[in-house]
Short mmCIF file of the C-alpha atoms (twelve columns), coordinates in Angstrom:
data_MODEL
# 
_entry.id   MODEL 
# 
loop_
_atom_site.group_PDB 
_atom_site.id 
_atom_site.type_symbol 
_atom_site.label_atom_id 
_atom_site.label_alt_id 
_atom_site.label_comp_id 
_atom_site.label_asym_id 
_atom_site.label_seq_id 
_atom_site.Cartn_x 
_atom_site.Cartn_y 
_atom_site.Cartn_z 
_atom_site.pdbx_PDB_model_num 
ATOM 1  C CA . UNK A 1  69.424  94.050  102.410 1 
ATOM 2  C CA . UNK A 2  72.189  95.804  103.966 1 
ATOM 3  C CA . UNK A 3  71.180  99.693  104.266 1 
ATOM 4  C CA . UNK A 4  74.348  100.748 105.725 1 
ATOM 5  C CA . UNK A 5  75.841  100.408 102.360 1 
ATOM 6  C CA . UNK A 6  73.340  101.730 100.322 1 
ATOM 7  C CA . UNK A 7  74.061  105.222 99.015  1 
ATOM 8  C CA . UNK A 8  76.776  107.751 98.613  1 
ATOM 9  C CA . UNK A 9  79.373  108.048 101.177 1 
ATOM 10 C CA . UNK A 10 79.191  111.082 103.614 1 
ATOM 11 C CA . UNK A 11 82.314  112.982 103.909 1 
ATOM 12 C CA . UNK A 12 83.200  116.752 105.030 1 
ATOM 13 C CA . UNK A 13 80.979  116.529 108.425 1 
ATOM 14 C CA . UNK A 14 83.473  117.456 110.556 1 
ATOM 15 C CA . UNK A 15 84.464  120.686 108.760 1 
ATOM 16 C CA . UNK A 16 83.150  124.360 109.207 1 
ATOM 17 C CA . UNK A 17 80.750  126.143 107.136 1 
ATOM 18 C CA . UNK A 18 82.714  129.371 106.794 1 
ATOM 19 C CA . UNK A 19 86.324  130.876 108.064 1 
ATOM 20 C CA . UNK A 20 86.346  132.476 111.343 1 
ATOM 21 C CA . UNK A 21 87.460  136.432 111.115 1 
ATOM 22 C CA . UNK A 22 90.514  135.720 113.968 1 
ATOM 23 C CA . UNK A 23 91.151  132.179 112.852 1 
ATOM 24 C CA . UNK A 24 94.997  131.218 113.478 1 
ATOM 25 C CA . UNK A 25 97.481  132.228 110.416 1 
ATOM 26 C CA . UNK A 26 95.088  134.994 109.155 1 
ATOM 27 C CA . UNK A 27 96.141  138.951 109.537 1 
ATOM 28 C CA . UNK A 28 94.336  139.362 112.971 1 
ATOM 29 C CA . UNK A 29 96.239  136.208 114.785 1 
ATOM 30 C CA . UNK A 30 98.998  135.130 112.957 1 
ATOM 31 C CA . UNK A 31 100.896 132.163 113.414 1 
ATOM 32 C CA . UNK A 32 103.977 132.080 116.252 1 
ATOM 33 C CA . UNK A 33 102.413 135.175 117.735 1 
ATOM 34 C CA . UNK A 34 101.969 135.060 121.473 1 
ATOM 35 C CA . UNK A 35 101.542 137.563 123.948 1 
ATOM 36 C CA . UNK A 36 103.869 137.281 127.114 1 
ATOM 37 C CA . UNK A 37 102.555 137.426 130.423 1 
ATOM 38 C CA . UNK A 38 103.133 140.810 130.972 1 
ATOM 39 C CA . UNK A 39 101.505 142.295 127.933 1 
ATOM 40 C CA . UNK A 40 98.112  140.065 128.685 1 
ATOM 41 C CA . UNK A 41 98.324  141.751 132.574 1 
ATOM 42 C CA . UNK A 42 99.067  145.130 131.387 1 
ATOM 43 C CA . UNK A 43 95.878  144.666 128.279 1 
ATOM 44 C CA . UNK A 44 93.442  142.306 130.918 1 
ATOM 45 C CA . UNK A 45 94.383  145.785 133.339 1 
ATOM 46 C CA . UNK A 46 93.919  148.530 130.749 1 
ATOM 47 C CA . UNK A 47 90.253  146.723 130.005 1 
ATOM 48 C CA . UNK A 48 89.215  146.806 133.469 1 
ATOM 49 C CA . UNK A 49 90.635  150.415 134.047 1 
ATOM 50 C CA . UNK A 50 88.188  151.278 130.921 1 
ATOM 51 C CA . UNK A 51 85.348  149.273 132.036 1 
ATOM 52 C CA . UNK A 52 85.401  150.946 135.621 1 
ATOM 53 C CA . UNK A 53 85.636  154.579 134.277 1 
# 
């Protein structure tokens, strides 16, 4: 008997359970929005000015 035919076929494994909250198109990180360089420097600097003080 061949048991890798037997049975109902398995499909959806390869998707998530749930949404993430910042997936890509929602309202937190829309699509086509980027940050340039200098806004991630000036916002990885602000975060280490507020983690130091």
């Amino acid at each position: 008997m061949d048991y890798k035919k037997s049975g109902a076929p398995k499909v959806g494994k390869n998707k998530p359970r749930h949404n993430e909250h910042n997936a890509k198109g929602s309202a937190k990180s829309p699509f086509g929005k980027r940050e340039t360089k200098a806004e991630l420097v000036a916002r990885l600097k602000a975060a280490a000015e507020k983690k130091t003080s």
